[in-house]
N, C-alpha and C positions, 0 to 999 in steps of 0.2 A: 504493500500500500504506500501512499505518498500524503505527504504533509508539508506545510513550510512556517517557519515562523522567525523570529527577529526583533531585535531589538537596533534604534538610531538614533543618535544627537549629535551632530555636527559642530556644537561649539562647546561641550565637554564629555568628559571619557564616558564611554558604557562601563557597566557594572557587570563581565561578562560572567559571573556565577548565576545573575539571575536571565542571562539569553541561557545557560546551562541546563535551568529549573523547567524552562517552557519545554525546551528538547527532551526532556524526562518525562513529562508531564506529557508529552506525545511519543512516546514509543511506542507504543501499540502501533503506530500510524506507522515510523518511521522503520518499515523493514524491509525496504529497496536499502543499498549501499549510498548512504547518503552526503552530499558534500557540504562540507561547513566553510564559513568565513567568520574569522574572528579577528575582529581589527580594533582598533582604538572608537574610531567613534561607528561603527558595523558588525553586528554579528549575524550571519544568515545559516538559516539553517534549510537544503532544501533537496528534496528525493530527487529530481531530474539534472541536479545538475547547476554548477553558478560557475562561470568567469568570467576573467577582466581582457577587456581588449583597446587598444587603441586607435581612434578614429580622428582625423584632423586635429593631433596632439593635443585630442582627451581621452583621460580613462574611464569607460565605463563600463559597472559590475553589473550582471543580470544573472538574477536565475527565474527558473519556471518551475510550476509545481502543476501537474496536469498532463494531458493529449492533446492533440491536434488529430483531425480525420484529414484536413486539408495540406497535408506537412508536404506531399509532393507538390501538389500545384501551388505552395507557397515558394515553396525553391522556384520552379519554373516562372515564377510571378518576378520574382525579386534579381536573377541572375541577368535581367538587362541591365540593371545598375549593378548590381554587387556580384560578379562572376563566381565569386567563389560559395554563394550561397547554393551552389550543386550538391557541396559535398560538407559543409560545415556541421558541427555540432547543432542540436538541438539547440540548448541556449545562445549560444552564436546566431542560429538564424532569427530567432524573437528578437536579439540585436540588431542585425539589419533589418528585421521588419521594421524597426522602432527609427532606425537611422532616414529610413526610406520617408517614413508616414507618421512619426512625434508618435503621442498619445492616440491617433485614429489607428493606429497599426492592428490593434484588437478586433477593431472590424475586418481586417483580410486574414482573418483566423476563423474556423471552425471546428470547436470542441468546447472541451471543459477545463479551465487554467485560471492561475493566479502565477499575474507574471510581475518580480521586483527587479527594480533598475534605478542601478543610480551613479549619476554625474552631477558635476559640481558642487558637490555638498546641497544634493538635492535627492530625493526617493520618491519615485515613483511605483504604487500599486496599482494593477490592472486585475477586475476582474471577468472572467467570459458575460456574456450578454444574457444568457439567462440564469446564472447562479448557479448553474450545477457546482460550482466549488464554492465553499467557502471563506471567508476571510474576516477577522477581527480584531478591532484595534482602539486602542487607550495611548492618549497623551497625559502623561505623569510628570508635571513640573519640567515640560520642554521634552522629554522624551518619549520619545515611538516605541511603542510595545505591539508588535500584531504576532495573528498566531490562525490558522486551518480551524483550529478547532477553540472553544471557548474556554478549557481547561489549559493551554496554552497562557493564558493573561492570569486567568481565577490563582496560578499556583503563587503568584506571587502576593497574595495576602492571604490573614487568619480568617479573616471574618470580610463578611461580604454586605456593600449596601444597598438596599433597594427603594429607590424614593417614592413618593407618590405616582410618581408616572409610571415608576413598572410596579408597581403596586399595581395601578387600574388597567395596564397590559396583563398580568399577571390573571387578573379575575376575568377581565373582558374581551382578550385575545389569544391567550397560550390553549392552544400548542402551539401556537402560529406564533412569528414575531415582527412585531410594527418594521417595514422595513429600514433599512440603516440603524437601529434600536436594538437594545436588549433589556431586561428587565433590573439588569446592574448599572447601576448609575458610573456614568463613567467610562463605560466600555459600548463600543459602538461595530455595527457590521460593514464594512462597504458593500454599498448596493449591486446589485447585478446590473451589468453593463457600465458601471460607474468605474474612475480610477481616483486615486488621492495621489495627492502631490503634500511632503514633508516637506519643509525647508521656513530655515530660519527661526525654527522650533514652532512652530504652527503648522496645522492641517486644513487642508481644503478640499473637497470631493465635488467629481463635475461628469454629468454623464457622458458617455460615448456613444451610448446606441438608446434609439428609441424605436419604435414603432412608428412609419410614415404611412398616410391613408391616401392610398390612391383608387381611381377608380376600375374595377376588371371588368372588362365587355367581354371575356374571352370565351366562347362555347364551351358548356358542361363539360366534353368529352375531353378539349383541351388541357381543361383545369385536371381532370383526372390523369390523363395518359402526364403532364406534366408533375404532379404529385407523387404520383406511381411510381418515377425517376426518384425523385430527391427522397422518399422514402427508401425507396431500394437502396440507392447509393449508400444512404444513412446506416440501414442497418450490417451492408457488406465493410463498412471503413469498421464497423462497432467491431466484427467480429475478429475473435484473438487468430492469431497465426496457427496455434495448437488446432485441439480437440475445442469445438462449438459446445457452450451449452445455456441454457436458456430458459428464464420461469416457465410455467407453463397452469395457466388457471382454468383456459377452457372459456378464456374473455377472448372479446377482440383481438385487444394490442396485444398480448403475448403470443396468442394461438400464430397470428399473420407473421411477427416476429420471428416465430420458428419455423413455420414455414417456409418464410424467404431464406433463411440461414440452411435447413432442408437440401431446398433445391439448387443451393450452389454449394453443397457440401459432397465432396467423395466418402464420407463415411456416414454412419447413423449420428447425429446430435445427441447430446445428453440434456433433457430436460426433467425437471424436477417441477413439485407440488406441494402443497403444504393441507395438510388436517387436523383435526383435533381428535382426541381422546372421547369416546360415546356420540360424537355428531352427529353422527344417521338418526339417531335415537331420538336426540333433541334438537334440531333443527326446524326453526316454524320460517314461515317466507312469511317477508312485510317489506314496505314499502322499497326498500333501499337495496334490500335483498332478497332478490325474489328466488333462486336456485343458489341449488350447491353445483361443484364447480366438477364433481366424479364423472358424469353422462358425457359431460364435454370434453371433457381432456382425455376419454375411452374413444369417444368420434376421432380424436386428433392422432390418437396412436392404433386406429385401424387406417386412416388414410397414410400416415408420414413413418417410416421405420425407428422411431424414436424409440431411445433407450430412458427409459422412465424411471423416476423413481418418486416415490409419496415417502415426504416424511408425516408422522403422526404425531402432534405434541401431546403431552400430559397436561391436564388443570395444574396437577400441583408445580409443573416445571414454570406456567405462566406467572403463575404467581411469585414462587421463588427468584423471581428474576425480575420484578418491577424496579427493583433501588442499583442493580446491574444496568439496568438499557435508562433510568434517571440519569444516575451518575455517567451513561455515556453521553448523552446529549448537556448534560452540566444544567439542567429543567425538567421539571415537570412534563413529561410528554404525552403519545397518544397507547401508553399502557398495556394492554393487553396484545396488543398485535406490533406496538413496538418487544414485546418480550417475544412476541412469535417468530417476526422478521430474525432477530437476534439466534433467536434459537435453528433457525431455520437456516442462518446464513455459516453458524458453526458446523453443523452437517455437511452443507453446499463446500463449505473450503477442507475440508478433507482428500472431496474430489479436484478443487479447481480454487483458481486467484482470480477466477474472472468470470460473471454471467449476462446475458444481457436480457432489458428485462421490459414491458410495455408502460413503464410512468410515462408522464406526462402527457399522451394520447389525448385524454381528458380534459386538458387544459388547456391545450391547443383548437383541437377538432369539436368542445362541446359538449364534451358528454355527460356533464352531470347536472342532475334538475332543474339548477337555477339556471340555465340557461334557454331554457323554453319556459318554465314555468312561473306565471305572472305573477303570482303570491310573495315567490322568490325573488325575482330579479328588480320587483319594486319595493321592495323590502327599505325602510330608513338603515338595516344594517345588516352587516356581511349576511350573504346567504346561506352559510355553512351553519351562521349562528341563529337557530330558531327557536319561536321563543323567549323572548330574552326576558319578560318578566318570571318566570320559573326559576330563570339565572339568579339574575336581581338580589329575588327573596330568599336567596341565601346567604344575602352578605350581612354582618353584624349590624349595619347601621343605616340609618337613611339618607346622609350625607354620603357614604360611600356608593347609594345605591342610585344615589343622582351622579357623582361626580363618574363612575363605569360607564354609567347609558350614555352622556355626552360624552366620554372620549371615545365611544366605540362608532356614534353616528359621525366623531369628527374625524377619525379616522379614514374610512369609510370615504367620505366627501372630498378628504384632504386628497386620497389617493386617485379617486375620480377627477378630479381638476389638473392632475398631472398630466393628462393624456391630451398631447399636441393640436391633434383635427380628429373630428369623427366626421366618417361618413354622414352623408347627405338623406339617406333612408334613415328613417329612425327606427326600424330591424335591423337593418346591419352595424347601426352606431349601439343600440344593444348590445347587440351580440360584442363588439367591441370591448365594451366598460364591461361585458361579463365576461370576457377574455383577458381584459388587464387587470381587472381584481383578481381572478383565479391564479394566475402568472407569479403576478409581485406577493399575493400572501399566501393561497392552500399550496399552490405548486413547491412555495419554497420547502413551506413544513415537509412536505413529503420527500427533496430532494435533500433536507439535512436529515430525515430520517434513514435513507436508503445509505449517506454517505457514511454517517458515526457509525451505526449499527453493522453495517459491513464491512467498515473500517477496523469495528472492533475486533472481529473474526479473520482479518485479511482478505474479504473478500473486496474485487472491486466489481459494483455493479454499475454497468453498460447501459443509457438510455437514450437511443436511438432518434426516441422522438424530441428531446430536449436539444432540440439543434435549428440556431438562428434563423438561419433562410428557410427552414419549414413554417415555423411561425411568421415571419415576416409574410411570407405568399398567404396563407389562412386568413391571417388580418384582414386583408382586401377580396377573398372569396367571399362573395354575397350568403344572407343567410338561408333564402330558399334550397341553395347549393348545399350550402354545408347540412342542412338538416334535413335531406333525401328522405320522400317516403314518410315525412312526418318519423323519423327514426333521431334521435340521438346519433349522434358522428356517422349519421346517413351517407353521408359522400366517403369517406372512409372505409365505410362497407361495398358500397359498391367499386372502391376502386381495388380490394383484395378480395371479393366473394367468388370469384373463380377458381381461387388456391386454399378454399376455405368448406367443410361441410357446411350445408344453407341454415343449418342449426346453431353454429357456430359463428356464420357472419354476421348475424341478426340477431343473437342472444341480448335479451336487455342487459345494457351495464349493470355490471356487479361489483362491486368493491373488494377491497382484499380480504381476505375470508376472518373473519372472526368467530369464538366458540357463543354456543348458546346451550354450555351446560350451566345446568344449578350448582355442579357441582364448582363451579367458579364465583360463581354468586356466594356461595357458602364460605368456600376460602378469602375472597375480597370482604368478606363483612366482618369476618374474624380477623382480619388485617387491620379494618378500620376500627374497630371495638377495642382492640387492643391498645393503640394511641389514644384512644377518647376516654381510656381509664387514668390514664397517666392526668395528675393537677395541674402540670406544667404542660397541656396538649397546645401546641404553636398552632392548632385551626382554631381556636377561642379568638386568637386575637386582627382573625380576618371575619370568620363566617359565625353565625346565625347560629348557635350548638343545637337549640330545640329544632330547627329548620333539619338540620345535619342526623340527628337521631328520629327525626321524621326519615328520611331517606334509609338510611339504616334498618328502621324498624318495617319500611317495606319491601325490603330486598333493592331497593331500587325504583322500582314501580310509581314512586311517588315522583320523578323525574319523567314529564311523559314524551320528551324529545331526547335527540341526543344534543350531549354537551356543545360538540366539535362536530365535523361533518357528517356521516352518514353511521359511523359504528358506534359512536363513544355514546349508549346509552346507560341507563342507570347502574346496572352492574358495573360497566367500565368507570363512570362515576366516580361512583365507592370507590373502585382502583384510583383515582386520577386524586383523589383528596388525602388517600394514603399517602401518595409521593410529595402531594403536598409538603406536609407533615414530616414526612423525612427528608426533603431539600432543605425546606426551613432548619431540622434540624442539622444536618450533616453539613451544608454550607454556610453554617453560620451565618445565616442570614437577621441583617439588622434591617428592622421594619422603619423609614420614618413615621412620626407620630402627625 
């Protein structure tokens, strides 16, 4: 796996024990052969790769942390000015991209990377244009601390604080996080498509890539046979040079995914699945979940020679493992299925360092509720979050319960006003603002979920659809187009229902599979019970206790939405207030009053 982090101050010395502490504090990450720089006012730590070279007698240091799909056509791009970009280092050539094109150079990139560079007592951070990496960074009395993962920064204090604004992130948006933001006061993300520029002990962040709205007149058929390409492309660059292997749920985006990887493979693919312990048993369909994912992924491996494998989890493993996949993401996360992913992803790296997998499909192409559904997408706040007086009335206080509802509607607005031009149709400027909510907040969650979590295990997971110029073209596909058939990612389907059983291209979305045993119910409430006996319980001094042991006392039930998107219902809950309770405790988390 790969990481990068670092410490800068250009006009006095680094303290390099503590660039020492972040690098420790990411091992898990850093188990490629990794290069370091340790200088007086620089210390870089980074899996791909850092040198110094000289260009019109300056020196300037880069390294990159991430892939590129585009690495050849970037050489071929770049060797009309810079010859020797044929055959240069990896980091080398992000230097001539950088020499060629300043700060725009990220745009003639395709992948996932965090690129550091620095000249004249200057540093430059680049992040890829949709966030598939991550980056985070704190200025401390003139000095640059960043770091891949958020335990990178955290290892450097006892105790951690959280003010009123990540307090009301905290209740009113996690798992998700306000973008540029975290709920540590002090420490901040760079945004996706954004870079920061260090220099003269100050920082500045200025976007690179946006989203531009033009009009497509181009025939259905067009858009598709064109799609069809840059998908295909997409997922043949994802795939490793080894042995191919690949989720496999029996959805869309995975099912097509292995597919295409199938038909350009000389051997059989390895694809995997995931289940739960008693599931057939107790699985009921409702709205968000209508099927289990067994019927489909048995259609997939009678058509495609795929070597399968089902892992099955245990309840008691989910549970065991909440304050494991907490402590990887350094927050409260999405629980239950974050401990499945986790558990799921240690199995998978046994066989392999690498899978690739269908995120982000959904957040590109459409497919989840709020983007047809009018309830939804006229919502005063995010659509993932419904509901929200149920929320609310679980917070201790009524000043808390006002001060939540306004930052979540401002939120919410703030981020819609970001968004350059919308179309002229007001369906397709819809569909738009529910493409760039989706993108800048649910998408991220899920892409720092995929990252820590497989991070932790080694494994690196591959996502195909999380790639610039797929979304850039979608943007400007009209919504009649994109939503063929009155279907969810209707255009999507029709452009792989060929390579797909017709069961399989048209299966209503489904999300990632979650348990619907009691017997996790039972284990989560004995989790929460256990903390709510202790005097000193750290949810006293956010949430409602009687609201809290109403939840408790009905297994959940008394929550009748989910928390977060489409799983985290009341059972997850209960999970999701346990970690509470152990973040607060374990990170020494200091609440402002």
């Amino acid at each position: 796996m790969s990481a990068i982090c670092g410490i800068a101050n250009f006009q006095s010395e680094i303290h390099i024990p503590a660039f020492q502490k972040s690098q420790q504090a990411l091992k898990a990450r850093f188990t490629k052969p990794t290069a370091v720089l340790e200088k007086k006012h620089l210390a870089l730590a980074c899996s791909e790769g850092i040198e110094s070279h000289v260009y019109q007698g300056k020196t300037y240091t880069v390294g990159f942390f991430g892939r590129l799909r585009n690495e050849s056509k970037l050489r071929l791009e770049l060797q009309k000015t810079y010859p020797e970009a044929q055959h240069v280092t990896l980091p080398h050539l992000i230097l001539l991209a950088y020499l060629a094109y300043q700060e725009a150079c990220a745009d003639h990139m395709d992948g996932a990377f965090i690129i550091a560079l620095c000249v004249d007592q200057r540093l430059i951070l680049i992040r890829d244009a949709l966030g598939v990496n991550s980056l985070y960074y704190k200025l401390d009395q003139g000095t640059l601390y960043f770091a891949s993962e958020l335990k990178g920064l955290l290892v450097h204090e006892q105790q951690h604080r959280v003010d009123k604004t990540g307090l009301w992130m905290l209740l009113g948006i996690l798992p998700a996080l306000v973008p540029g933001q975290t709920p540590y006061h002090g420490i901040f993300s760079l945004r996706p498509g954004h870079y920061l520029i260090y220099e003269d002990q100050k920082v500045k962040t200025e976007r690179w890539w946006h989203m531009t709205t033009q009009q497509n007149t181009k025939p259905k058929e067009m858009i598709k046979q064109e799609l069809h390409q840059m998908i295909t492309e997409s997922i043949l660059a994802d795939m490793p040079e080894d042995k191919t292997s690949c989720f496999l749920s029996g959805g869309l985006d995975s099912s097509l995914i292995a597919a295409v990887c199938q038909n350009h493979s000389h051997q059989p693919i390895v694809t995997y699945s995931v289940d739960y312990e008693d599931q057939a048993r107790y699985f009921h369909s409702y709205s968000y979940q209508t099927t289990r994912d067994n019927d489909y992924i048995q259609e997939m491996c009678e058509q495609y020679p795929f070597q399968h494998r089902l892992m099955t989890i245990k309840q008691k493993a989910l549970i065991e493992t909440l304050e494991t996949v907490m402590k990887a993401r350094d927050l409260p996360g999405m629980v239950d299925i974050d401990s499945s992913l986790y558990l799921f992803s240690q199995r998978i790296s046994q066989d392999t360092h690498c899978i690739l997998s269908g995120e982000c499909a959904d957040e590109i192409f459409g497919g989840y509720p709020w983007f047809y559904k009018e309830t939804l997408y006229t919502s005063d706040y995010f659509p993932w979050t419904t509901q929200v007086a149920d929320r609310l009335a679980l917070f201790k206080d009524e000043t808390t319960r006002q001060e939540v509802e306004r930052y979540m509607q401002e939120c919410k607005q703030r981020s819609l006003d970001e968004i350059n031009q919308l179309d002229s149709d007001p369906e397709n400027a819809r569909k738009q603002q529910m493409m760039y909510l989706t993108m800048e907040w649910f998408m991220q969650t899920l892409l720092v979920r995929g990252d820590v979590l497989g991070g932790l295990c080694d494994l690196e997971i591959r996502m195909p659809f999380a790639n610039k110029a797929i979304a850039e073209y979608v943007w400007n596909v009209p919504w009649h187009i994109l939503y063929a058939n009155q279907e969810e990612k209707g255009l999507l389907r029709e452009i792989f229902e060929d390579i797909l059983p017709a069961s399989v291209a048209h299966r209503k979305k489904n999300p990632y599979p979650k348990t619907h045993s009691p017997v996790y119910t039972e284990l989560a409430c004995a989790k929460l019970k256990s903390v709510l006996a202790d005097p000193h319980c750290r949810l006293q001094e956010i949430f409602d206790m009687q609201a809290i042991q109403q939840l408790l006392d009905s297994q959940g039930t008394s929550f009748k939405s989910p928390w977060y998107g489409q799983l985290m219902t009341g059972p997850q809950l209960i999970s999701y207030l346990y970690t509470i309770n152990q973040w607060l405790n374990d990170y020494h988390i200091i609440l402002d009053d």
